[in-house]
N, C-alpha and C positions, 0 to 999 in steps of 0.2 A: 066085489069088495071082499074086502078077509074079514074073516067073522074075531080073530087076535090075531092081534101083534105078537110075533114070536118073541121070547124072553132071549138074552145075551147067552142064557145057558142052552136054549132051544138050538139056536145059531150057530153054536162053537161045535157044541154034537154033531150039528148037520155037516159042516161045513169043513169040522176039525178044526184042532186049537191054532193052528201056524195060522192058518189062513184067517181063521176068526180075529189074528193079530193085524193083517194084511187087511182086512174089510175095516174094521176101525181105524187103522193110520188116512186108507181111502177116505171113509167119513170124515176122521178130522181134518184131514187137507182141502175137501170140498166146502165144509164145516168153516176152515179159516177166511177162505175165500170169500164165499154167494151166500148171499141169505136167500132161502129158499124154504120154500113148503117142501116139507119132505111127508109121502107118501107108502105105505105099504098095501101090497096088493098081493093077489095068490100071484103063480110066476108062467102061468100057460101050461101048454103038454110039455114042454122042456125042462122046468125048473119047480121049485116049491115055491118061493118069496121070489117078491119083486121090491126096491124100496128105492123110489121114483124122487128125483130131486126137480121140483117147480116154482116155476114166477111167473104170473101172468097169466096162465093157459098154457105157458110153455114149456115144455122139458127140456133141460140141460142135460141130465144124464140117467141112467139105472143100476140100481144093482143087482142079482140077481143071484138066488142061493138055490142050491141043491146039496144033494150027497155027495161029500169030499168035494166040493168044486164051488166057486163062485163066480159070477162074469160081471162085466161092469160094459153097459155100453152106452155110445155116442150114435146119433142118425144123423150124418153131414148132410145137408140138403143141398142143390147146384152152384151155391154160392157158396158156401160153406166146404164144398167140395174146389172150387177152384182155389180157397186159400190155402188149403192142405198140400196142392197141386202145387203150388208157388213157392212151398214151404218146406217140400217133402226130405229137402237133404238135411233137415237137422232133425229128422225124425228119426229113430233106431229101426234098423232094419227087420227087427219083427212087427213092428210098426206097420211099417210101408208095405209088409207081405201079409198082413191081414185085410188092410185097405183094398190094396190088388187082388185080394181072394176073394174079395164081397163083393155081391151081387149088387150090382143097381138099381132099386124100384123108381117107380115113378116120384116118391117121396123121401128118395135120397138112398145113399150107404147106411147099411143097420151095422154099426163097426161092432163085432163082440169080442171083449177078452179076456179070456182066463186066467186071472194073478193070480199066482201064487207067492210072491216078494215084490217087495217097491220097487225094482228096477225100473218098471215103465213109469211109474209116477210122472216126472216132466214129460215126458210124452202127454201122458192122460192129462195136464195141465193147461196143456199146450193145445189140445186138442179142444179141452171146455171152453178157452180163452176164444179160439174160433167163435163156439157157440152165444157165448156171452162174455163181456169183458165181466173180471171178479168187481162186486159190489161191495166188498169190506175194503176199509183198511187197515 
């Protein structure tokens, strides 16, 4: 568990400004979507923060901060994996070469991505929608 919540100012330092713009449009698009217990946690040997979007016991998605950089990931599980499979041409082709890069565990694809701008945004949409249909409307 994390002993604080990093502040917005924490964040933007860590992460830098552009991107700290890019993690909040992230939050509020997830934010407009899923109601969700949202989660902070340290971020492993990889990263500094982790900030975990949940319902139920389950994870929908993560964010994930470090210096200059932040990742945002999805874990498709077999099923989850065959609709992306079904799906995959209306994906953008960075998309579909990070899917194809990742390793498969027994509990599915760990998808991670490094945004830097919304371009992927409907991907990452598309991608949650897999995981849980959005609960707002």
């Amino acid at each position: 568990m994390l002993e604080q919540i990093p502040s917005k100012e924490t964040l933007s330092l860590l992460i830098g400004s552009e991107k700290f713009k890019v993690w909040n449009e992230l939050c509020g698009m997830i934010d407009d979507l899923y109601d969700m217990e949202k989660l902070w946690n340290r971020g492993g040997k990889s990263w500094d923060y982790e900030y975990k979007y949940r319902r139920g016991g389950k994870t929908l998605c993560a964010l994930y901060a470090k210096e200059n950089c932040f990742g945002f990931m999805v874990i498709l599980g077999k099923a989850e994996r065959a609709k992306f499979e079904a799906d995959r041409q209306n994906y953008s082709t960075a998309v579909c070469q990070i899917y194809d890069n990742t390793k498969t565990y027994h509990d599915g694809k760990w998808l991670m991505f490094e945004l830097v701008d919304t371009s992927l945004f409907d991907d990452m949409k598309k991608l949650l929608a897999i995981k849980r249909k959005p609960n707002k409307k």
